[in-house]
C-alpha positions in Angstrom: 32.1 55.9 55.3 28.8 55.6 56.5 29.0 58.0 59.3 30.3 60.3 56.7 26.9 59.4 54.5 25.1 59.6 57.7 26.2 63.2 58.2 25.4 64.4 55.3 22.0 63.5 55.1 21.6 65.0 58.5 23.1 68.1 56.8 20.9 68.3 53.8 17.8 70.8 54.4 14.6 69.2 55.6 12.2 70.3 53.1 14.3 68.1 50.6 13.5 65.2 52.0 11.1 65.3 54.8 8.1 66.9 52.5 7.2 63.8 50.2 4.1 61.8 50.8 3.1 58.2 49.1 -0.9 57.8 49.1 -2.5 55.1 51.0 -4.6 53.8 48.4 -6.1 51.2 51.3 -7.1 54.2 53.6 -7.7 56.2 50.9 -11.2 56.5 48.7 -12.6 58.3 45.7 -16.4 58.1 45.5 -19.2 59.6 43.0 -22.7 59.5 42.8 -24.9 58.1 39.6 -28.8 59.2 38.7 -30.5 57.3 37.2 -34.3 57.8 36.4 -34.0 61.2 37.2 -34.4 60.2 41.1 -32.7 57.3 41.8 -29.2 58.4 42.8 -26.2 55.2 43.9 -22.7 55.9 45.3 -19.8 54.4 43.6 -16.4 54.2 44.2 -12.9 52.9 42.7 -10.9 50.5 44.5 -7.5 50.8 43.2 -6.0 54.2 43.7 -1.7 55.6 43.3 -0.1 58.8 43.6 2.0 60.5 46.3 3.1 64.4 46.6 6.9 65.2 45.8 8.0 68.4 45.6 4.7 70.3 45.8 3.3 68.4 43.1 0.4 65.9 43.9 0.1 63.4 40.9 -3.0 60.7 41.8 -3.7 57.4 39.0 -7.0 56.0 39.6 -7.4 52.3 37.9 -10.7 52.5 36.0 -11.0 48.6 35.9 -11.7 49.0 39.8 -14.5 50.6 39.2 -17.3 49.4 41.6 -21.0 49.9 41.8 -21.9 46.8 43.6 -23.4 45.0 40.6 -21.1 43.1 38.8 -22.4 43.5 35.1 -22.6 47.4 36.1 -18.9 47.6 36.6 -18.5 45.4 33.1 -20.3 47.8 31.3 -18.8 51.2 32.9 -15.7 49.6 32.0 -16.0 48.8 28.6 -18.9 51.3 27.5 -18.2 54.4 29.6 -14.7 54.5 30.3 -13.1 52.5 27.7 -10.5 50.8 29.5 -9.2 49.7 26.7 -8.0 52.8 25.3 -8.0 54.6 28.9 -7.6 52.4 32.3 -6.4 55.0 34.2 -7.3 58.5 35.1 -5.1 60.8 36.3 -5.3 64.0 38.7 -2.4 66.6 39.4 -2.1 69.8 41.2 0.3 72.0 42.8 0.4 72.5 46.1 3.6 73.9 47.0 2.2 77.6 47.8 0.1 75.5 51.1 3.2 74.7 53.1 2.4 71.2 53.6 5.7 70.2 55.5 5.0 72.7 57.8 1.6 70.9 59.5 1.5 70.2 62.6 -0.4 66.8 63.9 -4.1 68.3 64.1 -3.5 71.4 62.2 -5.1 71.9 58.9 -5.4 74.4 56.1 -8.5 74.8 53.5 -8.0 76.1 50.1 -9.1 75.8 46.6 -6.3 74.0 44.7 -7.2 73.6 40.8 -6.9 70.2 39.7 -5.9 68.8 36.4 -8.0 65.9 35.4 -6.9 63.5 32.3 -10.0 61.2 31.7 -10.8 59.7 28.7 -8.0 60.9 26.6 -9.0 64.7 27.7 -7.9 67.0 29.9 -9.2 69.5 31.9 -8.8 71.6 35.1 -11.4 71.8 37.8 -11.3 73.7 40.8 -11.3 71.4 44.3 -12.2 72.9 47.7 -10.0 71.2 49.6 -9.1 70.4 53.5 -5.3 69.0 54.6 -4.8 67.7 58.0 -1.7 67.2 59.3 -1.6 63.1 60.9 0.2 62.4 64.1 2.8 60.1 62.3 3.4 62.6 59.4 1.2 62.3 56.7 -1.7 64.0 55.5 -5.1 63.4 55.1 -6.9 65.2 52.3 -10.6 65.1 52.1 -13.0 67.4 49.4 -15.4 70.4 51.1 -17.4 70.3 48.7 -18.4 67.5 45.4 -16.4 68.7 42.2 -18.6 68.2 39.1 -17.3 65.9 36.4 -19.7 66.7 33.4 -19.7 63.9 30.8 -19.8 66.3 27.9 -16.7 68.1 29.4 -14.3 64.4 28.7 -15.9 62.8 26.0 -18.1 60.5 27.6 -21.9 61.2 26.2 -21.9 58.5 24.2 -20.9 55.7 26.9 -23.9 57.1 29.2 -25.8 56.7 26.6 -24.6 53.3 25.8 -25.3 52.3 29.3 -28.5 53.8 28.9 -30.0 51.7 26.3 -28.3 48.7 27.7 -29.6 49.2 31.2 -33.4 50.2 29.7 -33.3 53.4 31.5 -35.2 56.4 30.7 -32.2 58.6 31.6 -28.9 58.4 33.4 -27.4 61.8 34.4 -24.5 63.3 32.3 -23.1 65.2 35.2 -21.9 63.6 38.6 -20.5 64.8 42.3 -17.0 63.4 42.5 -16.0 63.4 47.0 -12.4 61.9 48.0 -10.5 61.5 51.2 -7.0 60.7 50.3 -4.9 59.8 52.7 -0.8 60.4 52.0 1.9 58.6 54.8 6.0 59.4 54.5 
């Protein structure tokens, strides 16, 4: 029985089975950048990413709790002012990649492309375009890095009035209601 298992596995077509990708959320980061003061700008990122690619379709959680800025009371307050994690903990990003071929990569190779995203944040979605780089990895994955920062405008999901929250809690003149989003994902088989 299980050679005949076996042999029909063997016989099923590649692309079936061979072409779905789990992300490495330990090898894998998502970063942004915060202004404050109108010059003072911070890099942040979020430790607890999940997603893999199955069927073409890429589908990527990010835990908003894991925000972190490197200040403790700053990731309390992001939490519960900006992002509201208790209504919205995660954020979630899809996309379609079927038309790049993925499966097809060879170790080294890669392919560039703009690939619109669909971002759910905040209870709102939206789609943004991503210039995007895949890599094909010696042991099969695929490592997926930005071009170019995306633009997540506050105004765009809702989130005005938790910048200005942190604002006034924070005594700043001005935080910026626009930041550059970069990511290097990194998917394995």
């Amino acid at each position: 029985m299980k050679k005949i298992v076996m042999l029909c596995m063997l016989c099923m077509p590649m692309s079936g089975w061979a072409a779905d990708w789990s992300l490495d959320g330990g090898e894998s980061s998502l970063n942004f950048v915060s202004v404050k003061k109108g010059v003072v700008g911070e890099v942040h990122h979020f430790k607890a990413l999940q997603g893999s690619i199955e069927d073409g379709q890429t589908q990527v959680s990010v835990d908003l709790t894991s925000v972190e800025t490197g200040v403790a009371i700053r990731n309390e307050r992001m939490q519960s002012m900006l992002f509201d994690v208790s209504h919205f903990a995660t954020a979630k990003v899809s996309a379609d990649v079927s038309s790049l071929k993925l499966a097809a990569l060879k170790p080294g190779e890669s392919v560039s492309a703009t690939v619109p995203l669909r971002l759910s944040l905040h209870g709102i979605e939206q789609q943004l375009p991503a210039e995007v780089t895949i890599v094909g990895l010696a042991d099969g994955g695929l490592l997926v890095s930005s071009r170019a920062p995306i633009i997540i405008k506050a105004a765009d999901f809702g989130l005005v009035a938790g910048i200005e929250a942190l604002r006034e809690a924070a005594k700043l003149p001005s935080i910026a209601a626009a930041v550059p989003v970069t990511f290097q994902l990194r998917f394995s088989h």
